[in-house]
N, C-alpha and C positions, 0 to 999 in steps of 0.2 A: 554481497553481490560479487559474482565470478571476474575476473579481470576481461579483458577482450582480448585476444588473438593478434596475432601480426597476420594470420589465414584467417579468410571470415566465414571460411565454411563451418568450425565447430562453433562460430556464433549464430552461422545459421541454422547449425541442426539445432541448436537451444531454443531459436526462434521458433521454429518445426514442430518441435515437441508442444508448444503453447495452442501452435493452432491446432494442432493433432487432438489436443486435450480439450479444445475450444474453450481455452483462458482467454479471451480476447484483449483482456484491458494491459495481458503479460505480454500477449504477441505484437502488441501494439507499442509497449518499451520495449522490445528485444529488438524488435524493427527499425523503431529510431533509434535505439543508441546505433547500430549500426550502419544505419545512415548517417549521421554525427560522426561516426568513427572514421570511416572509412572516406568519406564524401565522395571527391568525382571515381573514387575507384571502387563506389560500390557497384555490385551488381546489378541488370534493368532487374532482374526476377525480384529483386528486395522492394523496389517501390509497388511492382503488382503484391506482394506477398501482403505488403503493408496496408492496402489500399483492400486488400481484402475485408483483414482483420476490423479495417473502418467498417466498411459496408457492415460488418453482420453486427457491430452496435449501432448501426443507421447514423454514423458520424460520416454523412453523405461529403459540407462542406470540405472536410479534412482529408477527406477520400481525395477529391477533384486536387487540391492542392500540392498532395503528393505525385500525383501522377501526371500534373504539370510539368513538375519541379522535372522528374523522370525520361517524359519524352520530349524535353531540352536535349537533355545528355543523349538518348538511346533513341537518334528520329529511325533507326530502321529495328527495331524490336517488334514484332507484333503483339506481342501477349498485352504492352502496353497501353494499345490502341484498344484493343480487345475488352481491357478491364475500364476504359475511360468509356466505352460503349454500354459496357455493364452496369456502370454506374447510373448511367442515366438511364435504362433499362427498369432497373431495380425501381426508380424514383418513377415510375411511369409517366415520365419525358419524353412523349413518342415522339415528335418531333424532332427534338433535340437526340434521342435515341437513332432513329434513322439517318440523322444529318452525320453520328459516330461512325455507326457501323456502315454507312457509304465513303466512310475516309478509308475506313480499314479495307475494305473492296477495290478502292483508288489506288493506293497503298501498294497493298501485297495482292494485284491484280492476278497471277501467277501459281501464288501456294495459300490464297484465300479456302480456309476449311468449311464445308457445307454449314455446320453451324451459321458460320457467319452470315452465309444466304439467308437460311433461317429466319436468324433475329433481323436482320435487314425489313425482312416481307413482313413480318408479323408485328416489328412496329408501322410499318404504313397501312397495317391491318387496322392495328387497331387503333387510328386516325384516322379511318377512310377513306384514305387514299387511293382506293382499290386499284384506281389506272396504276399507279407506280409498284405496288404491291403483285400487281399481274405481272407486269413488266420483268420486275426479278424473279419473280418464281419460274418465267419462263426460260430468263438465263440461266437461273441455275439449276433447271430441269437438265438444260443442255451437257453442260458439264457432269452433273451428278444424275446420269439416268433411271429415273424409278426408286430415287430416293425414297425413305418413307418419310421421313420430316417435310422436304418439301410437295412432295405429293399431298400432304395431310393439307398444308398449306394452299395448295392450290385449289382444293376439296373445299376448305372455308371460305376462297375468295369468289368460287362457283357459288357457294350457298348464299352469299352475302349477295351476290348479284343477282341473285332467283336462280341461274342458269343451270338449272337443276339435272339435265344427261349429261353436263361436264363433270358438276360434281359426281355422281353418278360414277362415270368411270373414272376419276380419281379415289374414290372411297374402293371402288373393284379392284386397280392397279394394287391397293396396298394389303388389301385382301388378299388376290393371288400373290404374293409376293413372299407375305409373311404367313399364311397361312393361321394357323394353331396359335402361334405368335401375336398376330392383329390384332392391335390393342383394341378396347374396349368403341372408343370412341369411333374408330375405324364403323364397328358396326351399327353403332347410332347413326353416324354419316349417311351410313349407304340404304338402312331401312328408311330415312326421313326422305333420300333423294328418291327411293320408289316409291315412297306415298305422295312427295307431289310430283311425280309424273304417273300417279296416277297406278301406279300398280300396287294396291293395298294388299294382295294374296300373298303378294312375292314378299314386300313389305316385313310382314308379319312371319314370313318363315324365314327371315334375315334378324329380326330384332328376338324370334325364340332361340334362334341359335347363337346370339351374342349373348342371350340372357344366363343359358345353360353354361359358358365357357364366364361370364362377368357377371353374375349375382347378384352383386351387391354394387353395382354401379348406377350412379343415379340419372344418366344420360338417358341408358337404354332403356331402364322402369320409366323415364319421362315421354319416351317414344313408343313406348308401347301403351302408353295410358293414352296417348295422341291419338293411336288409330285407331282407338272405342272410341273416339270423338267424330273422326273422319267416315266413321262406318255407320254415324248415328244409331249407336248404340248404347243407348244412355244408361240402361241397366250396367253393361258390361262396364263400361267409361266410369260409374262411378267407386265402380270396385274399384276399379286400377289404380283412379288416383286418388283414392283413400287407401290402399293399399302404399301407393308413393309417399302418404301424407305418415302413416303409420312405421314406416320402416329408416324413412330420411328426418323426421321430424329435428329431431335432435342432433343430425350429424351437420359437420363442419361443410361439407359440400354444398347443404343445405340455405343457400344463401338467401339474403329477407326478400328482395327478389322473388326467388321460388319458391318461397313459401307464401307468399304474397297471393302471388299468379295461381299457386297449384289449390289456395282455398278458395280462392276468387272463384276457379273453374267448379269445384267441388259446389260453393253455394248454386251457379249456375244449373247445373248436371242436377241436383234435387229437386228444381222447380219444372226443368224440363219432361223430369218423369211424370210428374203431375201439373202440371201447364193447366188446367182447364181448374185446382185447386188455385191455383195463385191467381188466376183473372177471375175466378170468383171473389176473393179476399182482395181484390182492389177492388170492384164494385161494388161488395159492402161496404170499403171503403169510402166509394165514390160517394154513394146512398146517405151518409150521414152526415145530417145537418146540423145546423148548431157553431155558435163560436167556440172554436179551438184555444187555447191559451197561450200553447206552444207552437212555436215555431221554427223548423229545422232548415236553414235559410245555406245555399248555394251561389257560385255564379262561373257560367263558364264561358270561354272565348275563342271563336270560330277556328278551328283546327288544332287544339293544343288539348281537347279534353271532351268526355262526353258527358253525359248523365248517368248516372250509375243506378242501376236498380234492387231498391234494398231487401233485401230477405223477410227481414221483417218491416213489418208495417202497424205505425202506432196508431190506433185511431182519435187520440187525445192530441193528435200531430198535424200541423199544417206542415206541405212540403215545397217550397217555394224555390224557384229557380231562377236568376237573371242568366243572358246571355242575348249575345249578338249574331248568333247562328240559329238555323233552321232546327229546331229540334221539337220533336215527339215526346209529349208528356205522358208517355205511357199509362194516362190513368190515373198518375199520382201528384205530379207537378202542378204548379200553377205556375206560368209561364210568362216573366217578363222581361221589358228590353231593359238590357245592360246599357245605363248612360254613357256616354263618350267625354262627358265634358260634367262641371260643377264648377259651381257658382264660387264655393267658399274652398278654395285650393292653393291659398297664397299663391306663390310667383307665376302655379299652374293655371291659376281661375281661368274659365270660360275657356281653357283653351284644348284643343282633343287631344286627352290623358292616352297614354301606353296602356297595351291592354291588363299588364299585373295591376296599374294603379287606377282601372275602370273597374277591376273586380275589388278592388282594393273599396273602392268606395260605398259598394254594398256588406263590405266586413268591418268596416268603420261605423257607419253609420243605423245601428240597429236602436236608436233611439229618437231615430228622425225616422224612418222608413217604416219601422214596425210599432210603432206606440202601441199600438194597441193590444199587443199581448203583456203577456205576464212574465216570459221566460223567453229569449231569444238564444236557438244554438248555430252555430255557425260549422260547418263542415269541408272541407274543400272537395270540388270534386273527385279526386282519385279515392276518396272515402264511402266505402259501401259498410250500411249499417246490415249487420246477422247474426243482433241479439237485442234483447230488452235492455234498453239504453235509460228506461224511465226511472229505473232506482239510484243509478252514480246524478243523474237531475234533479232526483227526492233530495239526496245528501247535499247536492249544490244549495237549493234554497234553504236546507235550515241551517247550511252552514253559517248562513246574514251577510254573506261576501257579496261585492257586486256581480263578480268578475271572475270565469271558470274556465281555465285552460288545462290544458294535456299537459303533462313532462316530460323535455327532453333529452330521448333517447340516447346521445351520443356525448352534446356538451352542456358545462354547467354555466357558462358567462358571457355576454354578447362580444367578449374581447377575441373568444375562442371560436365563434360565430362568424367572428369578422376574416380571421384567417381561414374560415370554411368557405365565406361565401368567395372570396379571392380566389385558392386552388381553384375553387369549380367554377367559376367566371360565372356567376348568379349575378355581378352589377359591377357600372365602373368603376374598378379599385380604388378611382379620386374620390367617389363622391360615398366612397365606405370609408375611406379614412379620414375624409375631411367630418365625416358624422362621428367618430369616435374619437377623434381631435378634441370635436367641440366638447362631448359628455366629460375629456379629460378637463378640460380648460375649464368649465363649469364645477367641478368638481363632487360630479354626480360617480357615487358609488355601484359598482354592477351588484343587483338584488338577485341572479339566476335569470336562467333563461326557458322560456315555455316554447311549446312547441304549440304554435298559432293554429296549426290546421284544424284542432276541434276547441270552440271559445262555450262561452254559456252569459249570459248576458239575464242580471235581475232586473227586468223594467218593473217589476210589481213593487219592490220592497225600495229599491238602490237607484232610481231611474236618474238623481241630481250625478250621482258617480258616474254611471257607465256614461254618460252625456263627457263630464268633465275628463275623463279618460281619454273618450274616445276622439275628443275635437281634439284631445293633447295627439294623440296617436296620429293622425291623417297628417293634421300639420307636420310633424315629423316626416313622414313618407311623402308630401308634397316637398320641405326640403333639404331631404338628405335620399340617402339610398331609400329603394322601393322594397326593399326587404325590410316586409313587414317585423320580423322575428327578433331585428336589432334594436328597436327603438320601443318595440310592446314594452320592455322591462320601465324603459326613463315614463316613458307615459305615464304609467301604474304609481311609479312613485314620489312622481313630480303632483302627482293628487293624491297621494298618501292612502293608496289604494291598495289593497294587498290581495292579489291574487289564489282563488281554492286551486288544490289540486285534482284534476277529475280525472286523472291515474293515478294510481302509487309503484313507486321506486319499488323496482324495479322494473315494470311492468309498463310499456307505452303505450301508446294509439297502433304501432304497430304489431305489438305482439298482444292483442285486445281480445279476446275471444269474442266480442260482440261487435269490433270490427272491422274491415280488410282491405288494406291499401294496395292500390295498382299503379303503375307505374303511368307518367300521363301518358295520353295519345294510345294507352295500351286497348284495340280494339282485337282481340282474337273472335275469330269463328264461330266460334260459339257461342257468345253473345250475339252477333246480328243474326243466328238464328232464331235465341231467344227471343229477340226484338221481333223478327217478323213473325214469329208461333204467337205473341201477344198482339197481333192487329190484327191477326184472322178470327 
């Protein structure tokens, strides 16, 4: 190891060369020793340089710490302030992100760099914030006139608010501006703001001329597959966004999200072409009589979800819905009310359950409510069936299992589950940790973790199991967290029940060819079209 310097600049250009090379774990000792060496007489640029080096091994705490320690020493540095902003930026802490970058604004009120504004608006963007988020992009319009950053920003916060002739001419502003230059997004902006104000011609000759200068961007292909939707032109519509489905399938832009949505739309767009084929195929549906054996069992709760209508249609299939809202059994549902309350709910009984654990008690209880079939499957609504689901249900029963769930996509252990559902505030953090407390203190071991939204349930073969499961499971969710997802594992193995898999690894419920998750509450246009083409 080289000595260090009585000058810390050739320790710094050593340090220099690490991040140049993106050594990080070397820029990250070059850094400390020189912070160690040097102490109150090092440089501020050393603690950002350092705090860098964290961030990009996502050594997030170690970051913060240095850059503490930094703007003690250095309270009039900005670059300080800038990377303590970044920080929480990066960790998408929008709040905490905005509460930064409104210091560095406080601050350095004066030689504040448009960046700055920037990141200021787009984290209260993406908080939705939007009053405060307007608020700054209109200061810093002031200052920085016809910026393109903030302009682009002001575009989104018009889009976000419907306010579609402001976005409008903000998406124009940076068009005239940059011309030839205008980035990609610029002309997604400006063709979506003339289709909902209504001018589809213009539209369309704004989203071929971004396509011709951006190819291969998946905004523009996504708006231009829009306006065969807006033009009801369901021929052209399907091309487009099979053509979007065909060319982004596999790229990183491509997120589950939009792939989700963009198949969603695609099953929609083929029954719409022949509308008058698919209300035929539910009324032969409707027409046959007879007990069903199976049962593909739902439940959904007034403003958080709708009925999804499935592609395919089994006729060996009951389709059974709970809920507490006004809904259209298009045909296919049998339609009942979602209870508020149950009898046997521990500390809950009799008393009006939250709506996760009102649906909760018809995914519970498929051995009290359904006896009478053979095979009970359980779907959540965001789950639209558009394929033959009846062979991975063949496999379930001879598998001799009681009990058939999906596998989970992202994590393998209710412990990794429990850190998931806290980031994304799915339940009160007390009452997740106090349920993983308990499985610790018990010395229940985590078996994996399933992904609850598609179950399968043997009442023919297994019906003493899923019973003893599933009273285990409720109890659990009456009390401890209502995420379901954490407690299905102890249920299963606290009755020595062992769960099929009705995916395989790799392979989820989401990425299923046979079936397609939407995001909730997700109603686009062209579903309540299809809804009212099916009541005429």
């Amino acid at each position: 190891m080289k000595p260090f310097h009585k000058d810390p600049s050739k320790d710094i250009e050593a340090a220099e060369e690490a991040m140049t090379g993106k050594d990080w774990p070397a820029a990250i000792e070059r850094w400390g020793r020189i912070l160690q060496t040097y102490k109150r007489k090092t440089p501020a640029g050393v603690y950002v340089r350092l705090s860098i080096a964290y961030r990009r091994q996502t050594k997030y705490p170690e970051a913060e710490e240095v850059l503490a320690h930094g703007l003690k020493k250095h309270t009039d540095y900005m670059p300080l302030y800038i990377e303590y902003a970044e920080v929480a930026t990066e960790q998408k802490d929008w709040v905490e992100a905005a509460r930064r970058w409104q210091v560095v604004l406080d601050t350095f009120p004066e030689t504040t760099p448009v960046d700055v504004w920037i990141k200021l608006v787009r984290a209260y963007r993406f908080q939705n914030d939007l009053d405060h988020a307007e608020k700054f992009v209109t200061r810093g319009l002031d200052i920085y006139t016809n910026d393109a950053g903030l302009c682009t920003e002001a575009a989104y916060i018009a889009a976000a608010q419907e306010d579609w002739p402001k976005a409008l001419a903000s998406w124009q502003t940076i068009i005239s501006g940059q011309k030839d230059l205008a980035p990609a997004e610029a002309w997604a902006g400006l063709g979506k703001a003339q289709r909902r104000t209504g001018d589809s011609l213009q539209a369309e000759t704004t989203i071929k001329k971004g396509l011709q200068k951006h190819p291969d961007h998946l905004g523009l292909n996504l708006e231009y597959a829009e306006l065969a939707n807006d033009q009801q032109d369901w021929a052209e519509a399907l091309k487009r966004w099979q053509a979007v489905l065909d060319k982004f399938g596999d790229s990183p832009s491509m997120t589950i999200y939009l792939s989700q949505t963009t198949r969603f739309t695609l099953s929609i767009l083929k029954r719409l072409q022949d509308i008058a084929a698919y209300k035929k195929g539910l009324s032969r549906y409707a027409s046959k009589k007879g007990r069903r054996k199976i049962a593909i069992v739902t439940a959904v709760s007034a403003g958080y979800d709708s009925l999804k209508p499935h592609e395919v249609i089994d006729d060996r299939f009951d389709y059974i819905a709970y809920t507490d809202a006004k809904l259209d059994d298009i045909g296919l549902y049998d339609i009942r009310p979602l209870p508020q309350t149950w009898p046997d709910a521990g500390p809950l009984s009799n008393k009006p359950l939250d709506n996760p654990r009102a649906i909760r008690i018809i995914k519970t209880h498929p051995h009290v409510l359904f006896d009478q079939y053979d095979l009970v499957v359980w779907l959540d609504t965001s789950v639209m069936i558009v394929g033959d689901i009846y062979p991975a249900l063949e496999k379930f029963m001879e598998s001799g299992r009681a009990i058939g769930a999906g596998v989970h996509p992202e994590r393998s252990s209710i412990f990794e589950e429990l850190e998931a559902c806290i980031a994304m505030k799915k339940d009160d953090p007390a009452d997740l940790k106090r349920q993983l407390a308990y499985y610790k203190k018990i010395g229940f071991e985590d078996t994996g973790l399933a992904e609850c939204g598609f179950l399968a349930f043997n009442l023919r073969d297994k019906r003493d199991q899923v019973a003893a499961a599933m009273d285990t499971w409720w109890d659990q969710i009456c009390r401890f967290s209502r995420r379901d997802q954490l407690s299905f594992p102890y249920a299963l193995a606290s009755n020595k029940v062992v769960w099929h898999p009705l995916t395989k690894p790799p392979q989820d419920i989401r990425h299923h060819p046979d079936f397609v998750i939407t995001p909730h509450q997700y109603e686009p246009a062209i579903l309540a079209e299809f809804e009212s083409l099916l009541q005429k």
